[in-house]
C-alpha positions as MATLAB code, in Angstrom:
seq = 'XXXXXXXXXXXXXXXXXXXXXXXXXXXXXXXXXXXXXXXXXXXXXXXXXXXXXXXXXXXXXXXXXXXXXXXXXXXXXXXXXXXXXXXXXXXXXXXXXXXXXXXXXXXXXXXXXXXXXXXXXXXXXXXXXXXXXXXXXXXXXXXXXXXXXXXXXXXXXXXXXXXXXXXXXXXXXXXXXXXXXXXXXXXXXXXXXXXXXX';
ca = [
      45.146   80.274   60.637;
      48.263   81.822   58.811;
      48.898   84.225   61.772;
      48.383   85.325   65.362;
      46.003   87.962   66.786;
      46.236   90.312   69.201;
      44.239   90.379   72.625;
      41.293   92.135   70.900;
      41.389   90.268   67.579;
      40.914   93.744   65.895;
      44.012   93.144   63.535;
      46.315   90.460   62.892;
      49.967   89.769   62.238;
      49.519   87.391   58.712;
      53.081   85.389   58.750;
      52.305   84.254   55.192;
      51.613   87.803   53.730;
      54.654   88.676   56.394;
      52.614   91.992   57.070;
      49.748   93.132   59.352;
      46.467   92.525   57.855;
      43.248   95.441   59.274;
      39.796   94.138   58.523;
      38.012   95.150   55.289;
      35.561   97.864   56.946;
      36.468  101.169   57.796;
      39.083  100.955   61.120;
      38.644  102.578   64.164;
      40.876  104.840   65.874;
      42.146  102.489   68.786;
      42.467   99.934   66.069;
      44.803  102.745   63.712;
      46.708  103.278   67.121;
      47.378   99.512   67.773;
      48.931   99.240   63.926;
      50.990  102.234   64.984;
      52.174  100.741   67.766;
      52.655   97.674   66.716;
      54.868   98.757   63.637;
      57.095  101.345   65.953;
      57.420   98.271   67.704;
      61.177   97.246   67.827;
      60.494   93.829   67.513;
      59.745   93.716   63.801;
      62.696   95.052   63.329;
      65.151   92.179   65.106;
      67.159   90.297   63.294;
      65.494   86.933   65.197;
      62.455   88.055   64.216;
      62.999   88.302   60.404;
      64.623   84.825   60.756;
      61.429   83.589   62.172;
      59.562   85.261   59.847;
      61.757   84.140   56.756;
      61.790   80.295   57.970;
      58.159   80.098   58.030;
      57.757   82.115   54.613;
      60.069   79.291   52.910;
      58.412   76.304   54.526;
      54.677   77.662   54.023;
      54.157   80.291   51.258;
      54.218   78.454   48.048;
      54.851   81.857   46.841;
      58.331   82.289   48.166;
      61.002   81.863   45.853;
      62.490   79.302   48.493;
      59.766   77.328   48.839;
      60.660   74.664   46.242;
      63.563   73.777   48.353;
      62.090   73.665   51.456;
      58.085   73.177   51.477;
      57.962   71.576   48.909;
      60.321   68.802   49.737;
      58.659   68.379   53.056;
      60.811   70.555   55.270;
      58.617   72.667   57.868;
      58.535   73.963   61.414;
      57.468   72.142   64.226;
      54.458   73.699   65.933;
      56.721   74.979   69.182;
      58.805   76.988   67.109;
      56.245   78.267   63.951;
      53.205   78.957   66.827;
      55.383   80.873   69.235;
      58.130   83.921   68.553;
      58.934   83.230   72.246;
      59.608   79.734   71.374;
      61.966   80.467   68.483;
      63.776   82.827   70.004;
      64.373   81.260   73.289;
      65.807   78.331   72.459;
      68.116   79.915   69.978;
      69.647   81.896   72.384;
      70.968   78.671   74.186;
      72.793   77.781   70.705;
      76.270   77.981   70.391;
      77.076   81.150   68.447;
      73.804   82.827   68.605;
      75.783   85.983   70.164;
      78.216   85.833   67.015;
      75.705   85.549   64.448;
      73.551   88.760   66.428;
      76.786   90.800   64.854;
      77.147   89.132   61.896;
      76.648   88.146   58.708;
      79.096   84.893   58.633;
      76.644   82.893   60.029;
      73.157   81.613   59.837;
      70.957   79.212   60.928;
      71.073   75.454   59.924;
      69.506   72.343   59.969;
      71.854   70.059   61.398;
      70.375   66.440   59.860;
      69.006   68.205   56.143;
      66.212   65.459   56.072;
      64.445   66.878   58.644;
      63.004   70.245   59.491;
      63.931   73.295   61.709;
      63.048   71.528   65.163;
      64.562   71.706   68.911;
      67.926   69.904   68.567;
      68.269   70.010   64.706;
      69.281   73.267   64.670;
      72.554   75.276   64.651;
      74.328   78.190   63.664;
      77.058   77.394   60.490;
      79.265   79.439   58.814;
      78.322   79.561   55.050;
      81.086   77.493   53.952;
      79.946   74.532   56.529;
      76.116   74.899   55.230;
      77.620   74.294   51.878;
      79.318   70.882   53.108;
      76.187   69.947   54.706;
      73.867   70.091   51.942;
      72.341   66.935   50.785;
      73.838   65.887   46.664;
      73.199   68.547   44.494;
      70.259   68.178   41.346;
      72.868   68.551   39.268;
      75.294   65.280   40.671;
      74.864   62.261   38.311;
      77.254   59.870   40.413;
      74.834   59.267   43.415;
      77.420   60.453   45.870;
      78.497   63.160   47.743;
      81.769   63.923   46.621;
      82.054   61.694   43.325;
      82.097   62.502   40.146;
      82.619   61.213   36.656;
      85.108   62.344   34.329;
      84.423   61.316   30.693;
      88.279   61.443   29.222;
      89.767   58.536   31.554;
      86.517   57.424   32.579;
      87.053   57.069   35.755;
      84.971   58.346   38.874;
      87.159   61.075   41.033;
      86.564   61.560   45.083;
      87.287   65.508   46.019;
      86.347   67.057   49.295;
      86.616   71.069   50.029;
      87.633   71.676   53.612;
      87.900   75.521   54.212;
      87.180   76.705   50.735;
      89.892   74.638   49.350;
      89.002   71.281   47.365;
      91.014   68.203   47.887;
      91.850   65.914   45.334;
      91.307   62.177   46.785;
      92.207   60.067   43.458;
      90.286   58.278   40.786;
      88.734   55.363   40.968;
      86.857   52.800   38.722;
      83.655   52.619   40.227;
      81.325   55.372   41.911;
      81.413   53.302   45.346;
      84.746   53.431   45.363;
      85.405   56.436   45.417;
      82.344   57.263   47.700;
      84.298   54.904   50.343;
      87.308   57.202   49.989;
      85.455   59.750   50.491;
      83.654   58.350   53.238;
      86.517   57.551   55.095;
      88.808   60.665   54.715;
      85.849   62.633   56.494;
      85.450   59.903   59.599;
      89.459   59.503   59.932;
      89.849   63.371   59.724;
      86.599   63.594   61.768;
      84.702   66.265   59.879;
      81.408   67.436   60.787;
      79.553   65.997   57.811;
      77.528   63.813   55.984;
      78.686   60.744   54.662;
      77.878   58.752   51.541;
      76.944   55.325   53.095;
];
């Protein structure tokens, strides 16, 4: 099933659609009342409950603009979290920052290890400059490393790293490896809370 029912199974909340779904024949009064109630319900309206909502949209609904980075590639939600609001929300409560990013709009969710879904300890709250620096190499990076990239004029391969919004030049360097070692080793000596190449 693509969504939960309630008690009475008269209606259903469709997380794929992302809306409530009434069956086909003509609805009954208690069942109009239920939808009422369910939509004045302020729990629609929470800001953990959109996330939910979104996460699952991305990782399930081949129809999502997101999906291609996310479904498609094999991320998804593990059953405690996508089967159970309570779930979700619970355990991002005990996450660092989960207070901050209530208020605002600085921070969102991330996946700690990129390779692997949203799960119970892979998941924190990053600022959208550290989600950036996260991100596995971008379709776009011909060099095979994070960091590296070629420059035609002095063919040579260049190491750069962006630490609070700023990029840092880390040399050239005659082979892609090379420079992926710098690169490499600047973020473990400087201990940075990212990925490395090797």
């Amino acid at each position: 099933s693509s969504g939960w029912y309630d008690e009475k199974e008269i209606w259903h909340w469709d997380f794929l659609a992302y809306k409530i779904v009434i069956p086909k024949e003509e609805p009954k009064q208690e069942t109009l009342e239920l939808k009422r109630n369910y939509e004045k319900h302020s729990l629609t309206k929470t800001k953990g409950y959109k996330l939910w909502c979104n996460i699952i949209q991305r990782c399930y609904n081949p129809k999502n603009p997101s999906y291609k980075y996310y479904g498609e590639k094999g991320v998804i939600m593990e059953d405690y979290f996508k089967n159970s609001y309570e779930n979700f929300i619970n355990w991002i409560k005990g996450i660092a920052h989960y207070n901050e990013w209530l208020n605002s709009s600085e921070l969102s969710l991330d996946r700690i290890d990129n390779t692997l879904g949203y799960s119970r300890g892979n998941i924190k709250f990053s600022t959208k400059t550290e989600q950036v620096e996260n991100q596995n190499l971008r379709v776009d990076n011909k060099s095979g490393y994070k960091g590296v990239c070629y420059h035609k004029l002095n063919k040579k391969y260049s190491a750069t790293i962006t630490i609070n919004k700023s990029k840092v030049f880390l040399g050239y360097y005659d082979t892609a490896l090379e420079a992926a070692l710098v690169y490499d080793n600047y973020v473990l000596k400087n201990n940075l809370n990212r990925k490395t190449n090797l």
